[in-house]
C-alpha positions as CSV (number, residue, x, y, z in Angstrom):
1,X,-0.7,1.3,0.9
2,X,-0.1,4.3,-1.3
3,X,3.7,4.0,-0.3
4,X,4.6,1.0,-0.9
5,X,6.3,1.3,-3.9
6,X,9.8,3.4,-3.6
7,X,8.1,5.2,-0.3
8,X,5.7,7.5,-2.3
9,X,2.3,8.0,-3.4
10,X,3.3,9.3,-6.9
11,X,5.2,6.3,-7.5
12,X,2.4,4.2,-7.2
13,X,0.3,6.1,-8.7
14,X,2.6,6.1,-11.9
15,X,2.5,2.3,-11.7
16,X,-1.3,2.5,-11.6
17,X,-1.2,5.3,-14.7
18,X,0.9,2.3,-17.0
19,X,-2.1,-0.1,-17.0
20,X,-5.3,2.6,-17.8
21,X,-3.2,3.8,-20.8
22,X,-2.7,0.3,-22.4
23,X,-6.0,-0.7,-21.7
24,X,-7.0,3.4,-23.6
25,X,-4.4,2.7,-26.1
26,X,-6.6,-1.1,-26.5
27,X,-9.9,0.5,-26.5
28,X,-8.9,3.6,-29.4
29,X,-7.5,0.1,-31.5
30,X,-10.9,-1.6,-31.4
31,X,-12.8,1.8,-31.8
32,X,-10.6,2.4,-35.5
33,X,-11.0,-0.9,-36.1
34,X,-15.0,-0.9,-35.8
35,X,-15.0,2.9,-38.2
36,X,-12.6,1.4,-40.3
37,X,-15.2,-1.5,-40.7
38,X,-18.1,0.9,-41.0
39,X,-16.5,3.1,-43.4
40,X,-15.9,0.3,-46.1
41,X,-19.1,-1.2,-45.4
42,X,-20.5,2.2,-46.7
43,X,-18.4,3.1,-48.8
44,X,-16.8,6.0,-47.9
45,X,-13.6,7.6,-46.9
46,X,-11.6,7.4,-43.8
47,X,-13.3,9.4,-40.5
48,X,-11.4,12.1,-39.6
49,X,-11.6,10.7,-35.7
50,X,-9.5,7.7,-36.8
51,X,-6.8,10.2,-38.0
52,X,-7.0,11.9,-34.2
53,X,-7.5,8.1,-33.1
54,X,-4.1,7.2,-34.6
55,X,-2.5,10.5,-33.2
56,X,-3.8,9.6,-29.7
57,X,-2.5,6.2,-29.5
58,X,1.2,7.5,-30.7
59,X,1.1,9.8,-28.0
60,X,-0.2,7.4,-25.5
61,X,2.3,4.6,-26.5
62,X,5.2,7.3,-25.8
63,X,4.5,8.8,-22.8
64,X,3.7,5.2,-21.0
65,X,7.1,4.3,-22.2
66,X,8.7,7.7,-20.9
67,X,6.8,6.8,-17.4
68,X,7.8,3.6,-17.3
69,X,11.5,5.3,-18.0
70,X,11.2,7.3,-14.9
71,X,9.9,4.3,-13.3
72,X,13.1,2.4,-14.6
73,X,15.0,5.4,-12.8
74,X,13.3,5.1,-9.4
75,X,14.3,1.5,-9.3
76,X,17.9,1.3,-10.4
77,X,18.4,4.1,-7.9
78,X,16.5,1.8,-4.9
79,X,18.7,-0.8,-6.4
80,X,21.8,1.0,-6.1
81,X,21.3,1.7,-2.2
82,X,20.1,-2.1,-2.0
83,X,23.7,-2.4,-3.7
84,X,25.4,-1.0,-1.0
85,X,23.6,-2.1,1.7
86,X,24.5,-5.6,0.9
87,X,28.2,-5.1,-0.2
88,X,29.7,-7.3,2.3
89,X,27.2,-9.9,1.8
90,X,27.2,-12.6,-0.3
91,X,24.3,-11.3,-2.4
92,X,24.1,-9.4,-5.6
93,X,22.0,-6.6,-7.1
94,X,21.9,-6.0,-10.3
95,X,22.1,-1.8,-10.0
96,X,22.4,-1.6,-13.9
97,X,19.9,0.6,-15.5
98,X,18.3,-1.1,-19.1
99,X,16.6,1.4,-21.5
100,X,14.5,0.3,-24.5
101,X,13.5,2.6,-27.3
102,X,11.4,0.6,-29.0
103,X,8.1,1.4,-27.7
104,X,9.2,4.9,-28.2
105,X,10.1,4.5,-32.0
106,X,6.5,2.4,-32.3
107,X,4.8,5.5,-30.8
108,X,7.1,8.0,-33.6
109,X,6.1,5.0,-36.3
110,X,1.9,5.6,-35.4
111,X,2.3,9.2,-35.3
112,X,3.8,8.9,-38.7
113,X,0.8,6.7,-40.3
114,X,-1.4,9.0,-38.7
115,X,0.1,12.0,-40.5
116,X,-0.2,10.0,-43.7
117,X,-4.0,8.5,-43.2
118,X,-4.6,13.1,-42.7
119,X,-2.8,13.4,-46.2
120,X,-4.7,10.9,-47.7
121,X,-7.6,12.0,-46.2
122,X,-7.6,15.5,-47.4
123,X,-6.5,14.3,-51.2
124,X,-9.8,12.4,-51.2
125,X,-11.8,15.1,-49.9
126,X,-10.1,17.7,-52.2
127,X,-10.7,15.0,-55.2
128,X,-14.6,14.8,-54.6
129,X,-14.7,18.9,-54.9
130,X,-12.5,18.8,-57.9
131,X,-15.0,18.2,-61.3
């Protein structure tokens, strides 16, 4: 059962990887969301997790897109020899391979806020010390 995508265990198991990091990258959203809500209930700063929080759901959001890239691969090349195969038919396979960036450039953008959420962070921190 393992090889029933593109003949290989790994495959599959890179199809089954996609999922558990949306459903990670969902679970670190509604753990921020609760600290966030904590936080300004008690009124106090930003948690330094949320900051790691943030930094972990940028990197999560690229490499699932950079895996489902590879995945992209995979198929345009099974594509390809389906392509082939059926040349003198009259069916069609579209052998074209489609990139989006998007997801990528979100993952940059959260990785970003993150970066600024540590910068605000420390100016508050430096601002309570400061008399």
């Amino acid at each position: 059962a393992f090889r029933s995508i593109g003949g290989s265990a790994w495959l599959y198991a890179l199809v089954m990887l996609c999922p558990l990091l949306y459903l990670a990258i969902i679970v670190l959203m509604f753990v921020i969301i609760h600290s966030l809500r904590r936080s300004i209930r008690e009124e106090r700063t930003l948690d330094k997790r949320n900051v790691w929080y943030l930094r972990a759901i940028g990197m999560l959001t690229i490499v699932t897109e950079l895996i489902s890239g590879s995945l992209e691969a995979f198929a345009r090349r099974m594509n390809s020899r389906a392509a082939e195969l059926l040349a003198g038919s009259g069916y069609t396979v579209d052998a074209g391979f489609h990139v989006s960036y998007a997801m990528i450039i979100m993952g940059i953008l959260i990785l970003f806020a993150a970066e600024v959420f540590a910068i605000g962070q420390n100016l508050s921190e430096e601002q309570k010390l400061t008399i």
